[in-house]
C-alpha positions in Angstrom: 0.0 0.0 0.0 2.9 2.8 1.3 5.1 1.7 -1.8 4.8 3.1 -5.3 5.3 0.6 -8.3 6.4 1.5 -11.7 2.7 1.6 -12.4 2.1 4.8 -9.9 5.0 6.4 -11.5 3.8 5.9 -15.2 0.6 7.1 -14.3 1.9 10.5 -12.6 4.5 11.1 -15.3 1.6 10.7 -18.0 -0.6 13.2 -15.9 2.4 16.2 -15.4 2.8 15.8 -19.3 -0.8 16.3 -20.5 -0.9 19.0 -17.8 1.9 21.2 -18.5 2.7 19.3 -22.0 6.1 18.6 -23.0 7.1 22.4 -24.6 6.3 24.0 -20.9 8.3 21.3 -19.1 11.7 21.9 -20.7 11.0 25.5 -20.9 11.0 25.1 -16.8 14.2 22.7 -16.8 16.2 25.5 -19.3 15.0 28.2 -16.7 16.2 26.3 -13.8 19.2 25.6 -15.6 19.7 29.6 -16.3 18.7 30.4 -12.5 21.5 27.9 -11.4 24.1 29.7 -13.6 23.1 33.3 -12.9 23.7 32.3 -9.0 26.5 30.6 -9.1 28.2 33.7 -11.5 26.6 35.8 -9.1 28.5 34.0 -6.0 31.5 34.2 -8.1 31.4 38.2 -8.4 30.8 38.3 -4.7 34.1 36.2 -3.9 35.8 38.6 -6.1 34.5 41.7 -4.6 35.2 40.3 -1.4 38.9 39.3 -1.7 40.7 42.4 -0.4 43.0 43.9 -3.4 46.6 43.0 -2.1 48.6 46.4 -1.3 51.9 46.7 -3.0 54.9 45.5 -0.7 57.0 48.4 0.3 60.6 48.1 -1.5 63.3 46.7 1.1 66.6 48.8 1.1 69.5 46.2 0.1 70.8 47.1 3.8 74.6 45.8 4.3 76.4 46.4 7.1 79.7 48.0 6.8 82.7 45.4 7.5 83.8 46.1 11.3 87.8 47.0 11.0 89.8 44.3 12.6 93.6 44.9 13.4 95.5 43.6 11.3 98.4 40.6 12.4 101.2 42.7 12.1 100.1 45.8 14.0 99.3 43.3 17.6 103.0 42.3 17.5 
């Protein structure tokens, strides 16, 4: 009784085609299909809007210490 054979289903698809007929029912799966890709490029502007823009790194100086003057080995005789 709670189970539905192939029968049930063959009667319910033939019902939602004479209903809606089979033009209007891919007409709905395209829009679907156009709804889904509209959100998901709409998600994908959001992300990019998001992200911060990455600020340009300062330039580091090449800094090298000057060589510290050791005595020489004549001069600690």
């Amino acid at each position: 009784m709670g189970e539905m054979s192939i029968m049930h289903w063959m009667i319910v698809i033939a019902v939602v085609v004479l209903l809606f007929g089979r033009g209007k029912i891919s007409g709905l799966m395209g829009d679907v299909a156009d709804g889904i890709k509209s959100f998901k490029r709409g998600m994908r502007e959001d992300d990019v809007r998001a992200s911060p823009v990455p600020s340009p790194e300062p330039e580091r100086q090449n800094f090298q210490p000057k060589p510290t003057a050791e005595p020489s080995p004549s001069a600690q005789r």
